[in-house]
PDB file of N, CA, C and O in Angstrom, chain B, residues numbered from 101:
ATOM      1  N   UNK B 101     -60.902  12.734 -11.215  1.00  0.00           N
ATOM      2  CA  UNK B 101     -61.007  11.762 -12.262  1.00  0.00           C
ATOM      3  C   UNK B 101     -62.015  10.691 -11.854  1.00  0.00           C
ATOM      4  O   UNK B 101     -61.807  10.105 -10.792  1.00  0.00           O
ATOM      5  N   UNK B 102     -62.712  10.484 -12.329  1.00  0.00           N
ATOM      6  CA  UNK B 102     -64.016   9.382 -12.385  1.00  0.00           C
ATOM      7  C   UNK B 102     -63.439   8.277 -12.884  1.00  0.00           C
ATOM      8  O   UNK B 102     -62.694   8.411 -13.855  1.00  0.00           O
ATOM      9  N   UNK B 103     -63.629   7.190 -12.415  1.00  0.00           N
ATOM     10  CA  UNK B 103     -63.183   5.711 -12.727  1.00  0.00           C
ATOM     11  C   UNK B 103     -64.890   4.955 -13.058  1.00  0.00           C
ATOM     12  O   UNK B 103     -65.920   5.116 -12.404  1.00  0.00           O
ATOM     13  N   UNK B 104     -64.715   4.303 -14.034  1.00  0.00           N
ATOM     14  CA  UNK B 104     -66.058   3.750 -14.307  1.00  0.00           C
ATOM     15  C   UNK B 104     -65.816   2.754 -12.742  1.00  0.00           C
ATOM     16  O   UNK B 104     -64.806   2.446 -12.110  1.00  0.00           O
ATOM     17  N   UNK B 105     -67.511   2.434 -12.522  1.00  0.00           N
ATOM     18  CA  UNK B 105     -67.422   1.266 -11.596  1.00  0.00           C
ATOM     19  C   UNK B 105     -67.436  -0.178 -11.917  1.00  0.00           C
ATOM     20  O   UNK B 105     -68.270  -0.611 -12.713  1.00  0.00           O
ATOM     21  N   UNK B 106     -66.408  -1.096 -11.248  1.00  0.00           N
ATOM     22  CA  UNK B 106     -66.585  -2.409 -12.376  1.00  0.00           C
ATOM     23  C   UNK B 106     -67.494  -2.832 -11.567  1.00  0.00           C
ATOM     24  O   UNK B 106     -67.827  -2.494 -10.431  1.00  0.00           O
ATOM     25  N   UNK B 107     -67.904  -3.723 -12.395  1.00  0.00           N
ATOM     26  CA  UNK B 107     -69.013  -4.513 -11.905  1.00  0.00           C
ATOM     27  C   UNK B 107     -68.361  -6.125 -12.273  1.00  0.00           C
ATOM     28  O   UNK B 107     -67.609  -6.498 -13.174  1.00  0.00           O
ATOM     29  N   UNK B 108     -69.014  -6.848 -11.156  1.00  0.00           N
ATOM     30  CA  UNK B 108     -68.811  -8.272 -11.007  1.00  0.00           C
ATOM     31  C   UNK B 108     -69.535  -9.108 -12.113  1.00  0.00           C
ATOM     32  O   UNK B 108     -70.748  -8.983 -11.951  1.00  0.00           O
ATOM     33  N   UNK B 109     -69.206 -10.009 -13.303  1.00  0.00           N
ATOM     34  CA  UNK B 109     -69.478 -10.637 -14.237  1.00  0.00           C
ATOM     35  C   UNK B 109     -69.857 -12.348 -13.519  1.00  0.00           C
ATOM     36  O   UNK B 109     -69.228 -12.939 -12.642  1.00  0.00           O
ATOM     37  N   UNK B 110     -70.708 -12.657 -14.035  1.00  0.00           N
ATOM     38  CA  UNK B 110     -71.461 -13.785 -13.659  1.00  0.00           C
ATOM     39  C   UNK B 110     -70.303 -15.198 -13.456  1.00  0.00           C
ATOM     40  O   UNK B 110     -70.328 -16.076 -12.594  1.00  0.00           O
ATOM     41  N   UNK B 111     -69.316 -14.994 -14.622  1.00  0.00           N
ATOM     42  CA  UNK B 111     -68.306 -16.349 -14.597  1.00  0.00           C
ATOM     43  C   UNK B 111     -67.425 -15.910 -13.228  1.00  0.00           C
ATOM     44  O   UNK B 111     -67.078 -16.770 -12.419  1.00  0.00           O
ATOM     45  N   UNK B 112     -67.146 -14.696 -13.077  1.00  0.00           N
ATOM     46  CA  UNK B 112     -66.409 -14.476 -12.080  1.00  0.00           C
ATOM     47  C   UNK B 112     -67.004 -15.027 -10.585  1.00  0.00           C
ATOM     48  O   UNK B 112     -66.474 -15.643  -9.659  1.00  0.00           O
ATOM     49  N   UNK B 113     -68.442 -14.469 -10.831  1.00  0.00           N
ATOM     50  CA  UNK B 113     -69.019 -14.984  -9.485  1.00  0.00           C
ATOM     51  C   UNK B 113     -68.450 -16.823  -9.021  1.00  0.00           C
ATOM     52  O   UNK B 113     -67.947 -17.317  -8.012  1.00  0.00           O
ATOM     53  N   UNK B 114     -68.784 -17.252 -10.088  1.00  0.00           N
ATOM     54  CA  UNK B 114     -69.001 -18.653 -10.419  1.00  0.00           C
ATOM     55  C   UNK B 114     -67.624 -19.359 -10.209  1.00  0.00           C
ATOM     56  O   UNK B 114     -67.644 -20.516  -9.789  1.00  0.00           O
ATOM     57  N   UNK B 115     -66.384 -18.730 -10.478  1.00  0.00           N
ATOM     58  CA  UNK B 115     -65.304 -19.384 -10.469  1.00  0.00           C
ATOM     59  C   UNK B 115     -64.469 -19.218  -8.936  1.00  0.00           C
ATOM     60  O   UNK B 115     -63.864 -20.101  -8.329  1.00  0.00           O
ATOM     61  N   UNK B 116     -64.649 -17.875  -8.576  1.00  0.00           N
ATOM     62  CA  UNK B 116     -64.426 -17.843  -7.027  1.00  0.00           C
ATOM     63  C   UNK B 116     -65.521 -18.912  -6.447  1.00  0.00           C
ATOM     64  O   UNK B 116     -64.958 -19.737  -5.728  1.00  0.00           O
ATOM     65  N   UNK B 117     -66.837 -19.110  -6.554  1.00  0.00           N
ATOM     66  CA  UNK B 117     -67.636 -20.321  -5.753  1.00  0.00           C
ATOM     67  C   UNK B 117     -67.031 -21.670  -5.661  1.00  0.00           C
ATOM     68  O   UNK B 117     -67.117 -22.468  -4.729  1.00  0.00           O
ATOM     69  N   UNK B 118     -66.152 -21.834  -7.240  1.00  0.00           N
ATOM     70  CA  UNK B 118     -65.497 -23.341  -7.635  1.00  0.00           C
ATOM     71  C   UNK B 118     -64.521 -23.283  -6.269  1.00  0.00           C
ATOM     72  O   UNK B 118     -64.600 -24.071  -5.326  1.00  0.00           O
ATOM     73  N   UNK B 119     -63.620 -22.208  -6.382  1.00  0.00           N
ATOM     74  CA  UNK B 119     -62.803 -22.276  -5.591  1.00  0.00           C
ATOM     75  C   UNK B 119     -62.692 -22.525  -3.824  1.00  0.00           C
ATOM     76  O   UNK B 119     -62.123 -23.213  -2.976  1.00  0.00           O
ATOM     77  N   UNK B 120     -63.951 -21.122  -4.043  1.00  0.00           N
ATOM     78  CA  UNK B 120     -64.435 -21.697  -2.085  1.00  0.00           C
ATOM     79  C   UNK B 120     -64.961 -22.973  -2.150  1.00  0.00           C
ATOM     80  O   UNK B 120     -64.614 -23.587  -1.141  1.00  0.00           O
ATOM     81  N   UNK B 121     -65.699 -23.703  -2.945  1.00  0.00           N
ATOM     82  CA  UNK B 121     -65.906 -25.003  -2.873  1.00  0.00           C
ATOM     83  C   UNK B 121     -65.031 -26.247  -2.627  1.00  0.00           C
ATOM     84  O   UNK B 121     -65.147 -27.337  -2.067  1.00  0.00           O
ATOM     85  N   UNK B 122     -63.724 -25.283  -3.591  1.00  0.00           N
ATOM     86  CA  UNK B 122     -63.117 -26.535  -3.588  1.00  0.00           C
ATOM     87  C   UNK B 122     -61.805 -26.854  -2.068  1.00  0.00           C
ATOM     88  O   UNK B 122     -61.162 -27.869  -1.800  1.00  0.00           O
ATOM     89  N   UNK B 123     -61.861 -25.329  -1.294  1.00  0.00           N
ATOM     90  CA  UNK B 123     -61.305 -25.304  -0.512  1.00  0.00           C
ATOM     91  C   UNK B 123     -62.208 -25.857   0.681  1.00  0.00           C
ATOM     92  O   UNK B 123     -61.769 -26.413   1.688  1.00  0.00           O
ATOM     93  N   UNK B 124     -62.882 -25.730   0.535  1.00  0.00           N
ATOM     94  CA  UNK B 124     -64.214 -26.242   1.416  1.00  0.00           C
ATOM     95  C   UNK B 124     -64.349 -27.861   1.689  1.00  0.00           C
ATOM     96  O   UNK B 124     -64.599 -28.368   2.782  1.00  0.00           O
ATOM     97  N   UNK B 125     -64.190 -28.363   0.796  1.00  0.00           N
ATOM     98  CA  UNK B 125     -64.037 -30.169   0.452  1.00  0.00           C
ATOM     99  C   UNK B 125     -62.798 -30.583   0.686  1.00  0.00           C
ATOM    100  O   UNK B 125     -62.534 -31.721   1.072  1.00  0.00           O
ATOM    101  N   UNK B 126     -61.806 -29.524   0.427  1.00  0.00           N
ATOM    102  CA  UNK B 126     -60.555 -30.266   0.906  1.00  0.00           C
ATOM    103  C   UNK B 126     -60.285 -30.239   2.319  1.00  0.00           C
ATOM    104  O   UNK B 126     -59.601 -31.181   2.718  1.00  0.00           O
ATOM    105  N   UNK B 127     -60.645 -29.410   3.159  1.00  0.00           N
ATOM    106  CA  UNK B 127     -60.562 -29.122   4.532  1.00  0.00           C
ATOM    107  C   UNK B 127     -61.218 -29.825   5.048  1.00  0.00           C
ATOM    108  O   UNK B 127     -60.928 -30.040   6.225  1.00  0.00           O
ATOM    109  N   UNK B 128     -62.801 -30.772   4.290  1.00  0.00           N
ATOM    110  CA  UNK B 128     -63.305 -31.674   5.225  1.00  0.00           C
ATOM    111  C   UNK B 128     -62.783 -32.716   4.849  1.00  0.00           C
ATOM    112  O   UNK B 128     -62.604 -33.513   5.770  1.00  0.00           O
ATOM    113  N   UNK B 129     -62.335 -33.178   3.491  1.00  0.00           N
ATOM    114  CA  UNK B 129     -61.230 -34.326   3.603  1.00  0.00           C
ATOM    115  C   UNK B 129     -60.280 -34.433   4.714  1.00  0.00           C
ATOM    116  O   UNK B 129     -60.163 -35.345   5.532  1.00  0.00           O
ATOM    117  N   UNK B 130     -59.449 -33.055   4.567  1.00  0.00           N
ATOM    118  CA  UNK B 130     -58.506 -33.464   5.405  1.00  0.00           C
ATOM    119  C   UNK B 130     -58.551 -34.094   6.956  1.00  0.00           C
ATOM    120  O   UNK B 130     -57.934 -35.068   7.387  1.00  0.00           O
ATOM    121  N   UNK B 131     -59.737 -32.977   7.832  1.00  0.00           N
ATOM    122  CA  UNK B 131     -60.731 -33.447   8.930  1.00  0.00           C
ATOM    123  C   UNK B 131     -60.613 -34.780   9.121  1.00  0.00           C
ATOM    124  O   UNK B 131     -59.848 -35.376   9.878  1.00  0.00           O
ATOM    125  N   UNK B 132     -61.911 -35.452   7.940  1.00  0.00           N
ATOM    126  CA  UNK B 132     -62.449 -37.022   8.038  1.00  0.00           C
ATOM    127  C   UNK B 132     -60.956 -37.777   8.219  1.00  0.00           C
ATOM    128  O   UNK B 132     -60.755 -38.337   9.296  1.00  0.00           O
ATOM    129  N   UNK B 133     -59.965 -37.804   7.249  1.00  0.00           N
ATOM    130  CA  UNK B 133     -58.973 -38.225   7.262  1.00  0.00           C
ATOM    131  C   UNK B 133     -58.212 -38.640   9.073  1.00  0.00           C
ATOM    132  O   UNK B 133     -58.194 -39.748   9.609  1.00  0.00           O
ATOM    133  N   UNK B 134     -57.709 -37.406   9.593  1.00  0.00           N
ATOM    134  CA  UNK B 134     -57.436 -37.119  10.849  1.00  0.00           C
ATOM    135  C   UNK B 134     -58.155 -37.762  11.730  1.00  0.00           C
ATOM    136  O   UNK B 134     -57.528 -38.503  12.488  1.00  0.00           O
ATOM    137  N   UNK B 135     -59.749 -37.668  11.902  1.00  0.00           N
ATOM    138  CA  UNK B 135     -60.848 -38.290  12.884  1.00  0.00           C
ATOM    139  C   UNK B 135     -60.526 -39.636  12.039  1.00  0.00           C
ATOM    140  O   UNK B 135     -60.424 -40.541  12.868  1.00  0.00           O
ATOM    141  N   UNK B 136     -60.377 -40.006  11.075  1.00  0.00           N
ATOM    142  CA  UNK B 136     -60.383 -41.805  10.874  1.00  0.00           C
ATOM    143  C   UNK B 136     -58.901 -42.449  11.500  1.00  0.00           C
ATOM    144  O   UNK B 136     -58.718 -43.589  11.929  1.00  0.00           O
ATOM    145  N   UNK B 137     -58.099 -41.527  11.418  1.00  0.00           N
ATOM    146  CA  UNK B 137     -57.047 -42.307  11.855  1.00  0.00           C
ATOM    147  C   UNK B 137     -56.210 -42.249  12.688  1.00  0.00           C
ATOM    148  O   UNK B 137     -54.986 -42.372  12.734  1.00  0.00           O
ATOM    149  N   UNK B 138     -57.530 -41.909  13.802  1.00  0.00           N
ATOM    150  CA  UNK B 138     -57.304 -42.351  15.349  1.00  0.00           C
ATOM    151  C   UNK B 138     -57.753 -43.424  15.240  1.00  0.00           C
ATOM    152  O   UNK B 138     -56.945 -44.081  15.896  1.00  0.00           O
ATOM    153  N   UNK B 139     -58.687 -44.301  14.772  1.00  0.00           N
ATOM    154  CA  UNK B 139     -59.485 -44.943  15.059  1.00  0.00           C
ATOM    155  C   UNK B 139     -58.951 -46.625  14.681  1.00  0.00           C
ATOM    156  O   UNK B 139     -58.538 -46.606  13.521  1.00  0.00           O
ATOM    157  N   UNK B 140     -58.831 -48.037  15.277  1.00  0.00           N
ATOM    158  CA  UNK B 140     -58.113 -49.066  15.375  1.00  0.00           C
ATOM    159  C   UNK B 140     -58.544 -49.326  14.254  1.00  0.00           C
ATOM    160  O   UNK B 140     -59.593 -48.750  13.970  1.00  0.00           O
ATOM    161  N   UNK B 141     -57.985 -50.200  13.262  1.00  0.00           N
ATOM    162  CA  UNK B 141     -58.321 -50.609  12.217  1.00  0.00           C
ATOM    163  C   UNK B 141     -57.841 -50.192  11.147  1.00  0.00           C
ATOM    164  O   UNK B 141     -57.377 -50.956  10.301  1.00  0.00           O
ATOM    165  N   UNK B 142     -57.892 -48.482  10.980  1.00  0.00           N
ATOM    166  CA  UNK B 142     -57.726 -47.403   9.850  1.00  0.00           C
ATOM    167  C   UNK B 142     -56.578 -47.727   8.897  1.00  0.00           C
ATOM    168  O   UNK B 142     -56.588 -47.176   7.797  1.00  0.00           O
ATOM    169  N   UNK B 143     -55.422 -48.709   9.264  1.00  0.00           N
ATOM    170  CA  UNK B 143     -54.426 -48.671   8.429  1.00  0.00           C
ATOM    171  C   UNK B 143     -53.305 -47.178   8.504  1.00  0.00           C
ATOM    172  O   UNK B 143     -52.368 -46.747   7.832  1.00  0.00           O
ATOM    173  N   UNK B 144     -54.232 -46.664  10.019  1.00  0.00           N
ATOM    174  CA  UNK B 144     -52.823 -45.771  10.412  1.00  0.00           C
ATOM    175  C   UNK B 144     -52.222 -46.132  11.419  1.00  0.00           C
ATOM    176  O   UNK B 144     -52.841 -46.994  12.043  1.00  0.00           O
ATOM    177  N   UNK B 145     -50.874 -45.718  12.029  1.00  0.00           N
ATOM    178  CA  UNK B 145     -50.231 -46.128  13.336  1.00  0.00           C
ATOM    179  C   UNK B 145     -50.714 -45.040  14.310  1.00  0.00           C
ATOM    180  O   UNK B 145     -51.493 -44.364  13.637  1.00  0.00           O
ATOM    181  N   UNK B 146     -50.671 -44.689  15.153  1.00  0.00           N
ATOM    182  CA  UNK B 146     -50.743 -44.000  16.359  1.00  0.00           C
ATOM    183  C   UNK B 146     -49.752 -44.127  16.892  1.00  0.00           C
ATOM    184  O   UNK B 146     -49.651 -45.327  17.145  1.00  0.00           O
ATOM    185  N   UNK B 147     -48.379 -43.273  17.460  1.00  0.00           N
ATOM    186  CA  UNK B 147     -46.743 -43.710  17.873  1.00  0.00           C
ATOM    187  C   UNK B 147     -46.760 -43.667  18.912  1.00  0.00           C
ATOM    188  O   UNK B 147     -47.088 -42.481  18.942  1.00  0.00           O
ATOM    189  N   UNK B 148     -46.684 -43.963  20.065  1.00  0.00           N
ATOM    190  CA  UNK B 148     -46.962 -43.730  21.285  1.00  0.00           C
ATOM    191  C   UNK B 148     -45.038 -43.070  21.376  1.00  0.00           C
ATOM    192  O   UNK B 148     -44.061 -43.746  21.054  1.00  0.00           O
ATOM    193  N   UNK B 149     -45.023 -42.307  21.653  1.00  0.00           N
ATOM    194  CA  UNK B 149     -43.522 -41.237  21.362  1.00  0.00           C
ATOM    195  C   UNK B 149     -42.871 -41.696  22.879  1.00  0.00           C
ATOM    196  O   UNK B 149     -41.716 -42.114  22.963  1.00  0.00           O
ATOM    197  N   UNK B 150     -43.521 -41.598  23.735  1.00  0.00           N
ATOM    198  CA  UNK B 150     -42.778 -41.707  25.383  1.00  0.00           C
ATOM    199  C   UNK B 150     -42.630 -42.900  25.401  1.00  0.00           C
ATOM    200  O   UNK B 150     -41.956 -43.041  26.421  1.00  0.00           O
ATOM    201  N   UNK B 151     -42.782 -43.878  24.991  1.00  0.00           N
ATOM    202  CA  UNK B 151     -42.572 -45.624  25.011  1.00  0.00           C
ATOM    203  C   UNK B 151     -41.978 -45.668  23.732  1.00  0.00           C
ATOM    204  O   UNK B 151     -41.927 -46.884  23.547  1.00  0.00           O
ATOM    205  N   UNK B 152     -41.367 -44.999  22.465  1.00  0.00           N
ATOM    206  CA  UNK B 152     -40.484 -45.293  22.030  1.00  0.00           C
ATOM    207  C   UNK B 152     -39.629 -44.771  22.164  1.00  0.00           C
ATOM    208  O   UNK B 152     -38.831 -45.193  21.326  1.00  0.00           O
ATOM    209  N   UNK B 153     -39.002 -43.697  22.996  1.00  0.00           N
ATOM    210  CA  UNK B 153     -37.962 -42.754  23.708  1.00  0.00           C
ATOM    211  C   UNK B 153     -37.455 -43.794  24.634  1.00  0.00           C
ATOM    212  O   UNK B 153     -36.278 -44.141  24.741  1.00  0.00           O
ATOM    213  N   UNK B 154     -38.756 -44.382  25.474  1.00  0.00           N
ATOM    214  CA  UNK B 154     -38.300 -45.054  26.541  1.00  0.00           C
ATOM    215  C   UNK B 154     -36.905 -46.103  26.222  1.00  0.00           C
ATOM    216  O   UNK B 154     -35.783 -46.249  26.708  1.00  0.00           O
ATOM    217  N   UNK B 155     -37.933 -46.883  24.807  1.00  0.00           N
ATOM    218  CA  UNK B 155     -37.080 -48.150  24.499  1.00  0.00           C
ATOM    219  C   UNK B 155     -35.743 -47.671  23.339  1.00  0.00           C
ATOM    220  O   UNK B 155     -35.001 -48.579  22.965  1.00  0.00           O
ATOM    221  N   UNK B 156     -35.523 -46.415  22.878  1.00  0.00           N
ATOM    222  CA  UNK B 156     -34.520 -46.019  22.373  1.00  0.00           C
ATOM    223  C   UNK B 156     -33.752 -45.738  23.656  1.00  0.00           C
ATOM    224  O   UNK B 156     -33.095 -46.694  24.068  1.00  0.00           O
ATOM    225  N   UNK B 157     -33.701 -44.599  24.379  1.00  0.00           N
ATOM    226  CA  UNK B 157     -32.958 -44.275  25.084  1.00  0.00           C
ATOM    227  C   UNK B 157     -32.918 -46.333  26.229  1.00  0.00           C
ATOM    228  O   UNK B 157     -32.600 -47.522  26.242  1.00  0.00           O
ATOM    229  N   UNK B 158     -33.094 -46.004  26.420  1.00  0.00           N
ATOM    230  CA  UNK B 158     -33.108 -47.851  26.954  1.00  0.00           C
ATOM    231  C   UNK B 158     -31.629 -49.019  26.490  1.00  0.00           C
ATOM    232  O   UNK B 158     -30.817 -49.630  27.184  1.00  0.00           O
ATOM    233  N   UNK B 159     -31.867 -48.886  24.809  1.00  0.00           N
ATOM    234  CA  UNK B 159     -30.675 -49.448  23.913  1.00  0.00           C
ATOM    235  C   UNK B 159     -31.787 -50.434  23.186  1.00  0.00           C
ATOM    236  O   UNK B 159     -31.238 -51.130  22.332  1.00  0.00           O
ATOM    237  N   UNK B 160     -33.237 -50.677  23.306  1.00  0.00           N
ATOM    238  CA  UNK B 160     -33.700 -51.970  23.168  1.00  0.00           C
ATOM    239  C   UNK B 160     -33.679 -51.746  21.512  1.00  0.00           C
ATOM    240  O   UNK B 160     -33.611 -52.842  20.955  1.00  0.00           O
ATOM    241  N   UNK B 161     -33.709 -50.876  20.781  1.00  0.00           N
ATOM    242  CA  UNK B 161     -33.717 -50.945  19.571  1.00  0.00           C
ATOM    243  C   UNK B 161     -32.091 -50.722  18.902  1.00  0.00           C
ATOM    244  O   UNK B 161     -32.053 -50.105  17.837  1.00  0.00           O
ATOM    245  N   UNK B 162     -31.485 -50.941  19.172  1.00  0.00           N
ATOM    246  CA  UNK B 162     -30.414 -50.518  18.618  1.00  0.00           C
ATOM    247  C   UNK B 162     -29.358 -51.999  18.135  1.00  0.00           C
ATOM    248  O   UNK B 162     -29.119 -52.948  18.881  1.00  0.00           O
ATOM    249  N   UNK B 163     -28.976 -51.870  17.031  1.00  0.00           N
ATOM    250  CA  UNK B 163     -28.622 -53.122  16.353  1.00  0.00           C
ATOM    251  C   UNK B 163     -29.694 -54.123  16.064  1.00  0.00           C
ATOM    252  O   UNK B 163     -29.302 -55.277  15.887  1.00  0.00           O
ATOM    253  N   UNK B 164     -30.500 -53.975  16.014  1.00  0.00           N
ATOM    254  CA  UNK B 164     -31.671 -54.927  15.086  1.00  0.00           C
ATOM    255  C   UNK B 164     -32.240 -54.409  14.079  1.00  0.00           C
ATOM    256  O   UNK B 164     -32.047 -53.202  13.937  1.00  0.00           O
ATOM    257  N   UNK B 165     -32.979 -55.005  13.215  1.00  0.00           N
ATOM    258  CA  UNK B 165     -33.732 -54.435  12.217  1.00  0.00           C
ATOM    259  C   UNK B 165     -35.083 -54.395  12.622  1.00  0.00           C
ATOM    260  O   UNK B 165     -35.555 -54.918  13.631  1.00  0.00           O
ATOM    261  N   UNK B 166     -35.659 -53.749  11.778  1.00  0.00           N
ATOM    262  CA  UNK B 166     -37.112 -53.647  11.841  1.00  0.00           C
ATOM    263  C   UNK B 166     -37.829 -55.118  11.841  1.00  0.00           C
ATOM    264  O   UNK B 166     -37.300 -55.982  11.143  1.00  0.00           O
ATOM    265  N   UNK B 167     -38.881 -55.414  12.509  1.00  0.00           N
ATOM    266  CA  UNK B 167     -39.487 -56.601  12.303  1.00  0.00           C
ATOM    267  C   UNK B 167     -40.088 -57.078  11.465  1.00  0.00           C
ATOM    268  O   UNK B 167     -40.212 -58.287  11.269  1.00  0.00           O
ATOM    269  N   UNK B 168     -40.761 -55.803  10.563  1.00  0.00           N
ATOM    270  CA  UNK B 168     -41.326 -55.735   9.196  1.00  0.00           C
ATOM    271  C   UNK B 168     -40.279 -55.781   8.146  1.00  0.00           C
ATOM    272  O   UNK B 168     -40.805 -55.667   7.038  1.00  0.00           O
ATOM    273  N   UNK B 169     -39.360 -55.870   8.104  1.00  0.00           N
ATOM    274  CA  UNK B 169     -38.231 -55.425   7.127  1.00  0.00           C
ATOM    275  C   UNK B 169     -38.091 -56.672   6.209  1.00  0.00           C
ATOM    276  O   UNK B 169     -37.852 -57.720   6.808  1.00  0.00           O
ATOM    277  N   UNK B 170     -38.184 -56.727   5.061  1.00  0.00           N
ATOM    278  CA  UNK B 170     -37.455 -57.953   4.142  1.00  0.00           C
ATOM    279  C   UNK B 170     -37.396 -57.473   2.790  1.00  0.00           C
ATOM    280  O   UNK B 170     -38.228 -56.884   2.101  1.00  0.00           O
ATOM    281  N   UNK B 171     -35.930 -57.955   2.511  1.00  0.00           N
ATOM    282  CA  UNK B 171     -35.309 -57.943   1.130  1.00  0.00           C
ATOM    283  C   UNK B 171     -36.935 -57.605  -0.164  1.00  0.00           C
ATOM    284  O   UNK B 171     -37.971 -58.257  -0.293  1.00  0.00           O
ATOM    285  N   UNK B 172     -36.562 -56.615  -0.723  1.00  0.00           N
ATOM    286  CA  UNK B 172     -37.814 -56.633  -1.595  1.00  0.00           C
ATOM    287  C   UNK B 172     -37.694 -57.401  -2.674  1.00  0.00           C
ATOM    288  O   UNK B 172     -36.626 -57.646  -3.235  1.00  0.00           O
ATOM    289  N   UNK B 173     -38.950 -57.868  -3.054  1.00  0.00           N
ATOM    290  CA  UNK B 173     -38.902 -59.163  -4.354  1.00  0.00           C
ATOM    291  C   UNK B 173     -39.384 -58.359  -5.914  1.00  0.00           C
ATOM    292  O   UNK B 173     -39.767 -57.208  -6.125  1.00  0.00           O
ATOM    293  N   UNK B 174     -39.203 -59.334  -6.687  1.00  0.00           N
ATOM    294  CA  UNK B 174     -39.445 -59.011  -7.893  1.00  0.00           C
ATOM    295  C   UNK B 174     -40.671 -57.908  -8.065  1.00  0.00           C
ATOM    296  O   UNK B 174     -40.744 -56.760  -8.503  1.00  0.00           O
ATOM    297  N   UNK B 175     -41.780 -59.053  -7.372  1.00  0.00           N
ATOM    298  CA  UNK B 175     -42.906 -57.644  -7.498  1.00  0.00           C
ATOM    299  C   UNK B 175     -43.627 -56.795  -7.108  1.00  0.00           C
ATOM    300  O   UNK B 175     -44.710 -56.354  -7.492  1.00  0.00           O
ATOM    301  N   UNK B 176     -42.332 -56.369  -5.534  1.00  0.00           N
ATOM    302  CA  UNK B 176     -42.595 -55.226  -5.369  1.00  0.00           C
ATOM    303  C   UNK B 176     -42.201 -53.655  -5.577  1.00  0.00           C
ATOM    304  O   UNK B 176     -42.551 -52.517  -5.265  1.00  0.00           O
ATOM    305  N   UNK B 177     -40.959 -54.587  -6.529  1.00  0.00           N
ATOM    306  CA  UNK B 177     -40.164 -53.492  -7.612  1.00  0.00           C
ATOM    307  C   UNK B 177     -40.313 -53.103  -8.614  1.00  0.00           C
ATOM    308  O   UNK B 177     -39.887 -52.013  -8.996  1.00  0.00           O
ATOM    309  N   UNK B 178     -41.191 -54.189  -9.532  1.00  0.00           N
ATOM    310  CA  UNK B 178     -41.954 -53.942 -10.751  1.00  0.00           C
ATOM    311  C   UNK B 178     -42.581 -53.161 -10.922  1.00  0.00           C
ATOM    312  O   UNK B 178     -42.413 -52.676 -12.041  1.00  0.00           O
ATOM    313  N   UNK B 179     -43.334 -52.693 -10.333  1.00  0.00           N
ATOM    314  CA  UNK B 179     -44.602 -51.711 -10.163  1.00  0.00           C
ATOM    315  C   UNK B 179     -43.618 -50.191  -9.930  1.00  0.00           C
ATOM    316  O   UNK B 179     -44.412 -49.251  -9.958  1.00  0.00           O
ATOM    317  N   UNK B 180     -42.408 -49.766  -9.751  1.00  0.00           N
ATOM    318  CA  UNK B 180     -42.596 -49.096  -9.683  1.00  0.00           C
ATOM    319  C   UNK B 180     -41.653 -47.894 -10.706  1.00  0.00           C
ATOM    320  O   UNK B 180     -41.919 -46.693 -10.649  1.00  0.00           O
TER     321      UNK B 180
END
């Protein structure tokens, strides 16, 4: 039995390209992202894990609150 041969149509080409493209841009987002936020400033933390083990297992955190912590106000509830 003979099967016609398909052949590849131009939108097809075009919509797999969208796609490798678009997988392509997201992977260097994600990258830049990662390399920025090592970096001081970025508005990310960096946890240093063995110095907060230390000071958990220690007791130094235990029964206090966070230092950042306060009752939320009107408008930071509004928004959401």
């Amino acid at each position: 039995m003979n099967h016609p041969t398909r052949h590849w149509q131009p939108r097809e080409a075009r919509f797999l390209a969208l796609i490798a493209l678009s997988l392509v841009l997201i992977a260097l987002s994600v990258a830049e992202s990662q390399r920025v936020a090592g970096h001081p400033g970025s508005g990310h933390r960096v946890i240093d894990r063995q110095a907060l083990e230390r000071r958990i297992d220690a007791g130094e955190l235990r029964d206090r609150e966070a230092t950042w912590y306060h009752p939320a106000t009107s408008d930071e509830t509004r928004n959401r």
